[in-house]
N, C-alpha and C positions, 0 to 999 in steps of 0.2 A: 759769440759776439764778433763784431765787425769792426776793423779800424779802420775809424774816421777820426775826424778836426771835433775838438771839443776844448772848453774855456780852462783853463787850469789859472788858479788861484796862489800867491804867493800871501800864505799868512803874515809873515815878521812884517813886508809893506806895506798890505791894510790895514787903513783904520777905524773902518766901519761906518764909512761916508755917506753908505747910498748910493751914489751916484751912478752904479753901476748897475744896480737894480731895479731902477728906473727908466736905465739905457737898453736892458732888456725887454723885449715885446714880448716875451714867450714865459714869463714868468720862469725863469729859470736858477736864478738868482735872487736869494734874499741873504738879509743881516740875520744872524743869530748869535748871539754871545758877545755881539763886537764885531763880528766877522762877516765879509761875505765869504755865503756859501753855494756853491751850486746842487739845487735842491731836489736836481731829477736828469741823470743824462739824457732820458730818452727827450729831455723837453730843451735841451741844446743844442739848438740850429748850426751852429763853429762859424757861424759867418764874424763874429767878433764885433756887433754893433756896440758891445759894452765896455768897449777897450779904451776907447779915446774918452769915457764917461770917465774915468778915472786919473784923479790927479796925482798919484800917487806911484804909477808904474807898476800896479799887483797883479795884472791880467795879463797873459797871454793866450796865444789857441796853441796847441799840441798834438803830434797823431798820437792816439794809444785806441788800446782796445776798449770799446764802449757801448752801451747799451742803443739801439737804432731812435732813431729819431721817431719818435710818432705825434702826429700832425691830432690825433684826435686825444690824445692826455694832453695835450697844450692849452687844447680849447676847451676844455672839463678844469685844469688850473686857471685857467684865464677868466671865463665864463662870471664866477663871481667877484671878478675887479670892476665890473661894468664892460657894456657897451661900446666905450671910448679903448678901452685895452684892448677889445677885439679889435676895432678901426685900425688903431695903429698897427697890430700884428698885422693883420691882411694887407695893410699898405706896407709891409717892409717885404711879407713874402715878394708882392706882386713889382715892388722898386729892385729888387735883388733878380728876378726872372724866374722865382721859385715855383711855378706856373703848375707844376702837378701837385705841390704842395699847397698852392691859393685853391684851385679847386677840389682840393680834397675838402679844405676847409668849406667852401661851399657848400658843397655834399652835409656836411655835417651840420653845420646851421640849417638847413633845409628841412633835412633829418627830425632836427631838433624843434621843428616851428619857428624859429628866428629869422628876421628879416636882416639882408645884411646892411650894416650901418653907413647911413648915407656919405660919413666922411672920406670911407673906405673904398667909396665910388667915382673920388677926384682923382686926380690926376698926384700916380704914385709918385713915392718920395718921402721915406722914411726917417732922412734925417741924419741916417750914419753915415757914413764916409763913402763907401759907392756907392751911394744914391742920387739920381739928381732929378730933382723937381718941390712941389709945395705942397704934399700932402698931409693931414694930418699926423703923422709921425713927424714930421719937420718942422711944421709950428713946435711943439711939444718941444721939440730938443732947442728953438731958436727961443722959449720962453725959459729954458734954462740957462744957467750963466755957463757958459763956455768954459774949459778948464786952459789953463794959460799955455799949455802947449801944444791944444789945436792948430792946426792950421786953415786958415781962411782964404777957401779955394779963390781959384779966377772969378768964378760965377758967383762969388757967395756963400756958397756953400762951408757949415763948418759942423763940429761933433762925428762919433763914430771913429773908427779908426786910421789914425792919420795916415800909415802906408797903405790905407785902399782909397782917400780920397779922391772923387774922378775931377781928372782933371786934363784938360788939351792944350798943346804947345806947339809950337813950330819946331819941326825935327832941327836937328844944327847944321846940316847941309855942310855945305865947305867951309872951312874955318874961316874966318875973319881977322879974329881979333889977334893979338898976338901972343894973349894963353892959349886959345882954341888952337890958333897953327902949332903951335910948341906940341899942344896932345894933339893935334893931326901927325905930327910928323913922329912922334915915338910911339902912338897908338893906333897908327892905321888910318882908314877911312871914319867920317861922322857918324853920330848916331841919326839912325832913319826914324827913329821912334819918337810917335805924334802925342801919343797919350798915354795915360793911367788910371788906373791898374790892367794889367795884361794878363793876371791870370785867372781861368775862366771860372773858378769858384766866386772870385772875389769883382769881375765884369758886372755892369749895369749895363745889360742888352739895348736896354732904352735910352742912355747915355746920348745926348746930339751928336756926339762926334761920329757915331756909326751910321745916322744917316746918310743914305745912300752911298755908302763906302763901299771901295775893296776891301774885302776882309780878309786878313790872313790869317788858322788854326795852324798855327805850329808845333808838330812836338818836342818837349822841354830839349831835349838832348840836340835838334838840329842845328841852334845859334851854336855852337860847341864844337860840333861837326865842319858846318859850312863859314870857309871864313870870308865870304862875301855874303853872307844873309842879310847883313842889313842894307847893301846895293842890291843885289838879285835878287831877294826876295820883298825885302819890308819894303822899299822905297815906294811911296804912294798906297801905303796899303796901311788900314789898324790892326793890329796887333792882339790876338788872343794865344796866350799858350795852356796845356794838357801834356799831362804824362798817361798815357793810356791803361799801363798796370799800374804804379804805384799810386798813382789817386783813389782819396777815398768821394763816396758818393757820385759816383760818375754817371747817374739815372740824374742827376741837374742835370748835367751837359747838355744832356737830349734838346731838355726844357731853353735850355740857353741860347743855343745855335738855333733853332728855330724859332727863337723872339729875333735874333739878330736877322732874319729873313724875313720875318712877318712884319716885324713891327718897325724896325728900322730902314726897311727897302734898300738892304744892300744891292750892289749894284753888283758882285764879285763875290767869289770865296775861292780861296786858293788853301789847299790840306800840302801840308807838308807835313815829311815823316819820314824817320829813319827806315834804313836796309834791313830791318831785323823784323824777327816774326812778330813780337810782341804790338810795336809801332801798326801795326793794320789797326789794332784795336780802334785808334783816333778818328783813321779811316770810315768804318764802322759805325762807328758814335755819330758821324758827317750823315754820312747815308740815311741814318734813323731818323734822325732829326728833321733831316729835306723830305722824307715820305710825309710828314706832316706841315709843312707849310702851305700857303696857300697862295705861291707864285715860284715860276720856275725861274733860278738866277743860272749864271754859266757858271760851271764848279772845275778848276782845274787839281790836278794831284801832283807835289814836286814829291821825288823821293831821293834824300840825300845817302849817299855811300859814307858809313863808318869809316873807312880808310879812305884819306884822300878827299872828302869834303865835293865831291863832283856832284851834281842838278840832274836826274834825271826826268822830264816831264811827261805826262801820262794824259 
């Protein structure tokens, strides 16, 4: 088995609400005994849309070792909830950029004689937290009562998990005010960073804010490294990060980076990545992904030095 992101369950804080189970599009999650349960790893996607369903704090996602994901026992569980379950799952894969896993699913309704449901055809938007748009999964979550410690983005947007809610800001540029100057002046320069979430499991490639942007892939370690990244590098630019070995699932990425080209019409991509062998991986991951787009953007490569934080450009 493989370690990836999957739901873990804190029994003594549930109380067997539901709420979570409903939040789930993959049938992965049900009540038994009082409890939720999660009822099939391979049918837990870790993106966490069931998180912020719960008013209670019993969920979170965790790496451990776990059984793979399979796209086609989801839709064999699914299958006899209705037509409306599959809409919404197909609208979460395709709002989240889970693109080789919406078209698997294809494949298999196809397979199967099923036509795919017409709600499933609008314009995606699942509803949870990095999602943004009015799909059939977002109706669904806005016809449920919101749990009180949602938060209710810029756009409206609410449900799902609140640290992945997308959402766009004006970076803080120079400080102003006369808290900002006070953390200007003990913390350095402002933060350059536009939006949320940055990291690329939890990104909505289809998000507005990456229309037509520069795009930055950074890997996790270079803000760390470089202590001018958010001038030299972030400034004007949105923001994705990747660890290239420790991430699990990293066959998304692919899917990701090249929604963020296809569908967004970046205008830029800039790969940044440490001095060390492992850091090419990200590299890599870049490359695959552009083999399959369907327009050529300018890609530059920065690579930060481990000792010393210095820019080298490629």
């Amino acid at each position: 088995m493989a370690t990836r992101t999957v739901i873990e369950i804190n029994e003594d804080l549930c109380d067997g609400c539901g709420l979570c189970a409903g939040g789930c599009h993959e049938g992965a999650l049900r009540i038994i005994d009082g409890k939720a349960r999660l009822v099939g790893e391979s049918l837990c996607d870790g993106l966490g849309a069931c998180i912020g369903e719960c008013p209670r704090g019993a969920l979170k996602t965790i790496q451990r070792e776990a059984e793979e994901y399979s796209e086609r026992r989801v839709l064999d569980n699914i299958l006899p909830m209705g037509m409306a379950t599959v809409a919404a799952h197909l609208d979460h894969l395709k709002s989240h950029g889970q693109d080789s896993w919406y078209n698997e699913a294809l494949a298999i309704l196809k397979e199967k004689g099923l036509s795919v449901p017409a709600a499933a055809k609008a314009e995606p938007g699942c509803g949870c937290g990095g999602s943004a748009g009015a799909g059939a999964g977002a109706a669904a979550a806005q016809a449920r009562p919101a749990p009180s410690f949602v938060r209710m983005t810029d756009n409206g947007m609410s449900g799902g998990c609140p640290g992945s809610a997308a959402r766009a800001f004006a970076s803080a540029g120079t400080p102003t005010s006369a808290p900002a100057r006070a953390a200007g002046a003990s913390g350095g320069q402002a933060s350059r960073l536009e939006q949320w979430p940055v990291q690329l499991h939890l990104i909505n490639p289809r998000a507005p804010y990456f229309r037509g942007a520069d795009i930055l892939v950074a890997a996790d370690c270079t803000a760390f490294a470089c202590g001018a990244f958010h001038q030299a590098l972030l400034a004007g630019r949105r923001l994705v990060i990747a660890c290239p070995k420790l991430d699990s699932g990293k066959e998304i990425y692919v899917d990701k980076i090249r929604a963020l080209v296809n569908e967004s019409g970046a205008a830029s991509l800039t790969v940044a990545i440490m001095d060390v062998p492992c850091c090419g991986g990200l590299k890599r991951l870049v490359d695959e992904a552009l083999t399959g787009t369907a327009q050529a953007i300018p890609v530059s490569t920065v690579i930060v030095s481990a000792e010393g934080g210095s820019l080298t450009w490629l």
